[in-house]
C-alpha positions as CSV (number, residue, x, y, z in Angstrom):
1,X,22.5,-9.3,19.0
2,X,25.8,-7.9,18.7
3,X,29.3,-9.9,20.6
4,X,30.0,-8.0,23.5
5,X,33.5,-6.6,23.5
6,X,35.4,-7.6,27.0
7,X,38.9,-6.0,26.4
8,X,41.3,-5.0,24.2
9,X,44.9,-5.7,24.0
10,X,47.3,-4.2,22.1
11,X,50.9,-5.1,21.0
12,X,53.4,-3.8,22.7
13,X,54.5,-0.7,19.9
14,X,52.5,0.9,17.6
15,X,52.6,1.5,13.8
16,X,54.6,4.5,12.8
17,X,53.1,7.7,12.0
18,X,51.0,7.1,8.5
19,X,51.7,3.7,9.0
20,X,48.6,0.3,8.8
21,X,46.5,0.6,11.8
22,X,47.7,-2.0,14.3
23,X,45.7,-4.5,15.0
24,X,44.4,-5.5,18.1
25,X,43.2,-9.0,20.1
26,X,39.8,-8.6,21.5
27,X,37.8,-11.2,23.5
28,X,34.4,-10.8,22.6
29,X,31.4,-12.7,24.4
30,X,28.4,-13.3,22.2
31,X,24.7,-13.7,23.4
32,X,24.8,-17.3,24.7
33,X,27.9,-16.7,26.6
34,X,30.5,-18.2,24.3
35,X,34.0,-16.1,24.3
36,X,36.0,-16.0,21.5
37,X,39.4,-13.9,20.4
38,X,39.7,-12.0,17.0
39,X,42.3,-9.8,15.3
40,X,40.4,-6.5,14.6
41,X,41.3,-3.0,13.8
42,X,40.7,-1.1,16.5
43,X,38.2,1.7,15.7
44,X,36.4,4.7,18.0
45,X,33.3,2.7,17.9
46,X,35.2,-0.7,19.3
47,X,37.2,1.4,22.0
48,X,33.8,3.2,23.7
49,X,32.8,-0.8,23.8
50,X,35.5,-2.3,25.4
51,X,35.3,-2.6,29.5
52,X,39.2,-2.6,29.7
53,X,42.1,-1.8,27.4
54,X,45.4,-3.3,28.0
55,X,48.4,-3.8,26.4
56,X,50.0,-7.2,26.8
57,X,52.7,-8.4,28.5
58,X,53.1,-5.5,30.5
59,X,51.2,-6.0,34.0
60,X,52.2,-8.2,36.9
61,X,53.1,-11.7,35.9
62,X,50.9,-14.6,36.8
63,X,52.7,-17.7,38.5
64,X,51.8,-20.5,38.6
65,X,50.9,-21.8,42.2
66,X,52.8,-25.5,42.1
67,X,55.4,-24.5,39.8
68,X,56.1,-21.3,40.3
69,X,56.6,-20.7,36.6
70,X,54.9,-17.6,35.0
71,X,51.9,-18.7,32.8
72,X,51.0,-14.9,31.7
73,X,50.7,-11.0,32.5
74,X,47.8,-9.3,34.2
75,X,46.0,-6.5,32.0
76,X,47.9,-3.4,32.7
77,X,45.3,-1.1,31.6
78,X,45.5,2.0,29.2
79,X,44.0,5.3,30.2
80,X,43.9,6.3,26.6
81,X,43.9,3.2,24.9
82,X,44.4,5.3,21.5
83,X,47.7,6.8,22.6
């Protein structure tokens, strides 16, 4: 069986026209559950997978509760994750 793609994210520009594909961090669950993040090209086949597209560092920070310091970004997500 085949890793299930959970999201996408994408950096935060994209390659110039004619320019390498960019790539893209996916987390990916496989059959037993195990999660796992990989550097792929994103293709029309990987994006129809993928339960949310996102690029990152642009959502609503996450802070840490006793801290208060900011430990990551929510997934903003795309609603065309090939524009």
């Amino acid at each position: 069986m085949s890793s299930e793609v959970i999201a996408l994210l994408f950096p935060e520009m994209s390659s110039p026209p004619g320019g390498a594909a960019p790539m893209v961090m996916a987390l990916l669950r496989d059959a037993q559950g195990l999660m796992q993040l990989r550097s792929l090209v994103p293709d029309a086949s990987l994006l129809r997978q993928a339960r949310v597209a996102g690029r990152m560092n642009r959502g609503k920070p996450i802070l840490d509760p006793a801290t208060r310091e900011v430990i990551g970004c929510e997934i903003e997500p795309l609603p065309d994750p090939t524009g």
